[in-house]
C-alpha positions in Angstrom: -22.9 -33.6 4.4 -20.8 -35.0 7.2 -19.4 -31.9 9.7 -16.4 -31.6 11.6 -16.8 -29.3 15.0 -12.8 -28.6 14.0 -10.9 -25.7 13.1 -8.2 -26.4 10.9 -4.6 -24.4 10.4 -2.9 -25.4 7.2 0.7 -23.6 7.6 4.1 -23.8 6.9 5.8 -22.2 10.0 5.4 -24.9 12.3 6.2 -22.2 15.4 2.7 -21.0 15.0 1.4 -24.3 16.5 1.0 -22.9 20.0 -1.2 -20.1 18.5 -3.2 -23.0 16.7 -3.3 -25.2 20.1 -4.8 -21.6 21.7 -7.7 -22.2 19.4 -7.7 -25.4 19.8 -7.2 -26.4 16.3 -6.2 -29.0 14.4 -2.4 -27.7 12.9 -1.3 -28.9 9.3 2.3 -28.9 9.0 2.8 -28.2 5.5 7.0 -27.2 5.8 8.4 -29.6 2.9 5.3 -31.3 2.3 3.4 -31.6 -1.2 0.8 -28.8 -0.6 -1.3 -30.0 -3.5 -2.1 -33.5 -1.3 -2.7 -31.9 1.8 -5.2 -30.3 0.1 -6.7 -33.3 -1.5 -6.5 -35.1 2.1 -8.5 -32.2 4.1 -11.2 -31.8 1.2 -12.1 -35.5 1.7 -12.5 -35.4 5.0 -15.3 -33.9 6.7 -16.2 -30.4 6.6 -14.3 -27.9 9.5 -16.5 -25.2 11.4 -13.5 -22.6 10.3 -10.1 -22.7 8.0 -7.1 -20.8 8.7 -4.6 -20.7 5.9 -1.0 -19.1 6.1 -1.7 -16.8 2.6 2.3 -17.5 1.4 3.1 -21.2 1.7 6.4 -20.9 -0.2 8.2 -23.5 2.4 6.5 -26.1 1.0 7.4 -28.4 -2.1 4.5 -28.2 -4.4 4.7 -29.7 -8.1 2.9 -27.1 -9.0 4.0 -23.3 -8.0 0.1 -22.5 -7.6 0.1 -23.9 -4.7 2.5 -21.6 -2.9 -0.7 -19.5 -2.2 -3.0 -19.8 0.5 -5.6 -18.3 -1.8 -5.4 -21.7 -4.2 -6.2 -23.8 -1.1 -8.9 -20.8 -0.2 -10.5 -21.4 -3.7 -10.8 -25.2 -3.2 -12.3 -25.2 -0.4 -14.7 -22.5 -1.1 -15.7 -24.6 -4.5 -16.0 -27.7 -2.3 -17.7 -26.4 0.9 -19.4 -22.8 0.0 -20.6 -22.7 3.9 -17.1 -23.2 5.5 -15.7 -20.1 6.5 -12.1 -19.8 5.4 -9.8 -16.8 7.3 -6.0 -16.1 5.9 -3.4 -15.1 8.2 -0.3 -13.0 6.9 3.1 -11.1 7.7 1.9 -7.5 8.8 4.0 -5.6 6.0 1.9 -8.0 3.6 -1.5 -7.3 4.4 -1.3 -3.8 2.1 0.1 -5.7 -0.5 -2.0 -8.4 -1.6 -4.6 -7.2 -4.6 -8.4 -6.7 -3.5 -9.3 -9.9 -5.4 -7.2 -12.1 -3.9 -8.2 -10.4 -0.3 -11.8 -11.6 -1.2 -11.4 -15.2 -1.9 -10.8 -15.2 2.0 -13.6 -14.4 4.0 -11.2 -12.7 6.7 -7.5 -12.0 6.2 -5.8 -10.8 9.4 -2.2 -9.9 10.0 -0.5 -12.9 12.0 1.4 -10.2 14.4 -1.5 -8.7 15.8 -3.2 -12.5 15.6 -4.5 -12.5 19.2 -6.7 -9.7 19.0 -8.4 -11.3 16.4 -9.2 -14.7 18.1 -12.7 -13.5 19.5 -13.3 -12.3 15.6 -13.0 -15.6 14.7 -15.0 -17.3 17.1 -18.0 -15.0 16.1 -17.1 -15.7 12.7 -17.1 -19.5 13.0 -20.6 -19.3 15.3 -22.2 -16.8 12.3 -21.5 -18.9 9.1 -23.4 -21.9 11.7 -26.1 -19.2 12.8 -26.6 -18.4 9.2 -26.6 -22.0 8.0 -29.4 -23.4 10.8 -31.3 -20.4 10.3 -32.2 -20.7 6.4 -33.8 -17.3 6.2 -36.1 -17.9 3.1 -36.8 -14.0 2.2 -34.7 -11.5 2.2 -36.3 -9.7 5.0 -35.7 -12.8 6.9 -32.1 -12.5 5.8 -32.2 -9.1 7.1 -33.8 -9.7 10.6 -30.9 -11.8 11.3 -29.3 -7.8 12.5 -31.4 -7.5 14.7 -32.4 -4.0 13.4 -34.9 -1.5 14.5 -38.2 -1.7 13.3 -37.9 1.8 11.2 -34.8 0.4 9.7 -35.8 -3.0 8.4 -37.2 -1.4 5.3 -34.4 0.5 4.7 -31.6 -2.1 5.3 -33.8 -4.9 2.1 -33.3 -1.5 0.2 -29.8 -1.7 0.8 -29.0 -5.3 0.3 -27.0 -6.2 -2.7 -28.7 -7.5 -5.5 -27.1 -11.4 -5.1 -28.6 -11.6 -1.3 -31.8 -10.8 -2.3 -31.8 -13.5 -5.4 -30.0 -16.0 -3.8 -30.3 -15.7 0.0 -30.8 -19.4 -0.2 -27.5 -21.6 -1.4 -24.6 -22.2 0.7 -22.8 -19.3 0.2 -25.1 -16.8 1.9 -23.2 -16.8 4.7 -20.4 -15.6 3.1 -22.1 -12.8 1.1 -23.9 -11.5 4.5 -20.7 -11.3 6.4 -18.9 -9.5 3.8 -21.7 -7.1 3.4 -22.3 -6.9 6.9 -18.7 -5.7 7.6 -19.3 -3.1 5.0 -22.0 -2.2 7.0 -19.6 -1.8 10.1 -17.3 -0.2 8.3 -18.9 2.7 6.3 -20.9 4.6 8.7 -24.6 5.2 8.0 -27.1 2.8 9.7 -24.2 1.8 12.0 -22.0 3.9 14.1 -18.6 3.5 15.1 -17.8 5.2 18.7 -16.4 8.2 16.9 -19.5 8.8 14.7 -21.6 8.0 18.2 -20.0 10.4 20.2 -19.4 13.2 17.4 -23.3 13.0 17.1 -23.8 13.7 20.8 -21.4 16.7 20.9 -18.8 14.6 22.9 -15.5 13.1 22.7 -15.0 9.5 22.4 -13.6 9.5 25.7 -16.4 11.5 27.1 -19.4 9.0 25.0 -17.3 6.2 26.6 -18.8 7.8 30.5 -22.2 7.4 29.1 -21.9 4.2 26.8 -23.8 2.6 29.0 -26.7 4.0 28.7 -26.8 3.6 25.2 -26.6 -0.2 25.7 -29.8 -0.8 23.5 -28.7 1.0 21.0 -25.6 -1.4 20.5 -25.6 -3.9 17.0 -26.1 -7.5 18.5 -26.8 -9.2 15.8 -25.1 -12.1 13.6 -21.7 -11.9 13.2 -21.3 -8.7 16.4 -18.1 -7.6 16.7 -17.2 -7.3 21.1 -13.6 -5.7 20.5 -15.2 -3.3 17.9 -18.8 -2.5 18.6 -21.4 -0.1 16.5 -24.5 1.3 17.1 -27.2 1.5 15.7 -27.0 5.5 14.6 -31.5 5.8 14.3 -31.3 4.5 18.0 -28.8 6.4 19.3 -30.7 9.5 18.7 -34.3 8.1 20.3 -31.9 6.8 23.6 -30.3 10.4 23.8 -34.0 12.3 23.0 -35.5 9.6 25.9 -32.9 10.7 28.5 -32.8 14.7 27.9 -35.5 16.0 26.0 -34.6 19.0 23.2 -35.1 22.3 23.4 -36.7 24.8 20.8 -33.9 24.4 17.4 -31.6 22.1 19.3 -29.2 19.5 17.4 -28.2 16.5 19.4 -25.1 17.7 19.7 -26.6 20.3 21.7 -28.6 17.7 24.1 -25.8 15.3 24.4 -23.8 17.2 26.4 -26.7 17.9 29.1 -26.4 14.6 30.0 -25.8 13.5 33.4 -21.8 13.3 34.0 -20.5 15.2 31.1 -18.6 18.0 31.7 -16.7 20.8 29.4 -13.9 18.6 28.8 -15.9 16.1 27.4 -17.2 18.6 24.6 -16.0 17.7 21.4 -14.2 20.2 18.9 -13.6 20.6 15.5 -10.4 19.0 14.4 -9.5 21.4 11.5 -10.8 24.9 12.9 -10.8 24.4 16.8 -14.2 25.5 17.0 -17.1 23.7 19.0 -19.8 21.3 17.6 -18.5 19.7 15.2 -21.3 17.3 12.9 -19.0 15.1 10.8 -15.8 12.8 10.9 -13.6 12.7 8.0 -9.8 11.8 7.1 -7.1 14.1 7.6 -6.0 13.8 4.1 -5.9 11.1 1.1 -3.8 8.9 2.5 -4.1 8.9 6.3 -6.1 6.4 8.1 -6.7 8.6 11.0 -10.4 10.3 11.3 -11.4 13.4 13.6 -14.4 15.1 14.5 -14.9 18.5 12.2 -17.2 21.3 11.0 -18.9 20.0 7.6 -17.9 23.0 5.9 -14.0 21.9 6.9 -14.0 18.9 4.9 -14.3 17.9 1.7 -15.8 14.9 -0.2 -12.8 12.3 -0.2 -11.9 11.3 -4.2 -11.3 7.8 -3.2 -15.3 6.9 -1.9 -17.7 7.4 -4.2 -21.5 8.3 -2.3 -23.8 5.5 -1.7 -27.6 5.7 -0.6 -28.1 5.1 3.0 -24.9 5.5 3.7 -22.9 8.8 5.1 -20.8 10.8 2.8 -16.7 10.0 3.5 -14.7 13.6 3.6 -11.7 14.5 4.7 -10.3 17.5 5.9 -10.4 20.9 3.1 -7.5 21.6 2.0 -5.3 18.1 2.0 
C-alpha cells in the first residue's frame, strides 16, 4: 500500500489553517463543500501518517446529513486504512458531550482551544502507529516489550493485556488497540505512576518529588507512544531507585525513606488532604464529581462508585464522606 509522509486536516473553519500550516499539514477546506466527495477523494489517495478531523462539520453541504460528523469520515478511514491514526479536534464545551462510542471511533479527540499543547501528543502519536507498524511484534510478549518495561513486570503487563491484543497482535489495527490500552495504562495508576502517585509514595509533595525527579530518571516510561508534557513512572522502579539511594530502616515504608533524601526538607513533606495529618499512602478524588486528586490517609477515603477494581491496577477512592 502506497504511503503518504502527510498529515491531513479535513475542516470546515478555514481560520484554523495557520494551526494546520504549524504542523505542517495538508488543510482540507470543507466550508460549502460536498463532505461525502472529499472523503471519497482522500480515501483514494495515498495513505497519511496522521488525520485530524473537525468532529462537527455542520458548514458543509452534504446530501446526506451523516456526514456532518467527523466520526462518519473517522469510520471510513479507519475501515479503509486500520493503521492510519485518525485524532478529532473539537469546541472545548463539546468535549464532555460527545457519547463514549463516538469518542472511540477516534483514536485521540482533543479540544481545539487548548490545541497547542497537544501538538507534541500528536507527533508521538503519528511516530507510534509507524513504530508499531515496522515493528510487527509477532507474540504478545513482543507486543509488550515495545514499553520498555522492567524485567519483573513483563510477566505481569501479558497478564494484563486485553484479550483482542493477545489474539490479534498481528492485523493493522494493533496499533490502535495498544495506544488505547496503553493510555489506560497512563491513566489508571498501577504499573505506571503519575507525579502525584510518585511523590505520595515517597512521602513528598509533587513540588518537593519535582527537586529529586531527576534522580528517578530511569525509572521514567520511555516506551512507544511516551508522553514528554505528561510523563509516568514506572511505580516497581520507583521503589528500587529510592531503596538504591537511601537504604530503609528496621519497619520503614517508603514514605518514611523518601524524605531522607538529599534536598528535601519539612516543607516538602506531604500531608493528608482530608485529616491534615502526615504520611499519607493514597490519592483519591475529593468527591464524585470532581476531577481534582490529593494525597490522603487510606482510611480517609473511600472506594469511588464510578471505577470498578481491576487486577494490577490501584484501587480509585475518593475522599470519605463526599
Amino acid at each position: 500500500m502506497k504511503k503518504s509522509k502527510t498529515i491531513v486536516w479535513i475542516d470546515d473553519d478555514p481560520r484554523r489553517k495557520c494551526t494546520a500550516d504549524d504542523i505542517d499539514a495538508d488543510f482540507i477546506n470543507v466550508h460549502g463543500e460536498d463532505l461525502a466527495q472529499k472523503a471519497i477523494e482522500l480515501l483514494n489517495g495515498p495513505q497519511p501518517e496522521l488525520v485530524i478531523l473537525d468532529h462537527i462539520l455542520d458548514q458543509t453541504a452534504p446530501k446526506n446529513r451523516l456526514f456532518q460528523r467527523g466520526s462518519t469520515i473517522a469510520e471510513a478511514i479507519k475501515e479503509q486504512w486500520p493503521s492510519c491514526p485518525v485524532v478529532g479536534v473539537t469546541n472545548a464545551d463539546n468535549v464532555q458531550g460527545i457519547d463514549v462510542r463516538t469518542k472511540e471511533i477516534y483514536d485521540a479527540l482533543f479540544p481545539f482551544q487548548d490545541f497547542r499543547q497537544y501538538i507534541d501528543r500528536i507527533d508521538t502519536i503519528k511516530k507510534g502507529f509507524v513504530f508499531v507498524a515496522r515493528t510487527k511484534a509477532g507474540t504478545a510478549r513482543k507486543l509488550v516489550q515495545l514499553l520498555k518495561p522492567p524485567k519483573d513486570e513483563a510477566d505481569r503487563l501479558v497478564a494484563a493485556l486485553p484479550d483482542d491484543l493477545k489474539k490479534s497482535f498481528r492485523d493493522k489495527s494493533v496499533a490502535s488497540r495498544l495506544y488505547r490500552w496503553i493510555g489506560r495504562l497512563m491513566d489508571r495508576p498501577g504499573f505506571l505512576y503519575d507525579s502525584l502517585w510518585a511523590a505520595t509514595l515517597l512521602g513528598l509533595t509533587e513540588s518537593g518529588f519535582q527537586n529529586v525527579a531527576g534522580r528517578f530518571e530511569k525509572g521514567k516510561y520511555d516506551g512507544v507512544f511516551v508522553r514528554d508534557d505528561a510523563p509516568r513512572w514506572w511505580s516497581s522502579r520507583l521503589s528500587k531507585l529510592l531503596y538504591k539511594q537511601c537504604k530503609p530502616k528496621s519497619e520503614e515504608m517508603s514514605w518514611h525513606v523518601g524524605r531522607r533524601l538529599r534536598g528535601i526538607k519539612k516543607e516538602h513533606y506531604s500531608r493528608c488532604y482530608a485529616c491534615g495529618k502526615q504520611f499519607p499512602d493514597t490519592v483519591a478524588y475529593l468527591d464524585k464529581v470532581n476531577d481534582q486528586q490529593q494525597a490522603m490517609h487510606l482510611e480517609c477515603t473511600v472506594l469511588h462508585p464510578r471505577f470498578q477494581r481491576e487486577l494490577y491496577f490501584e484501587d480509585i477512592r475518593m475522599m470519605q464522606g463526599q
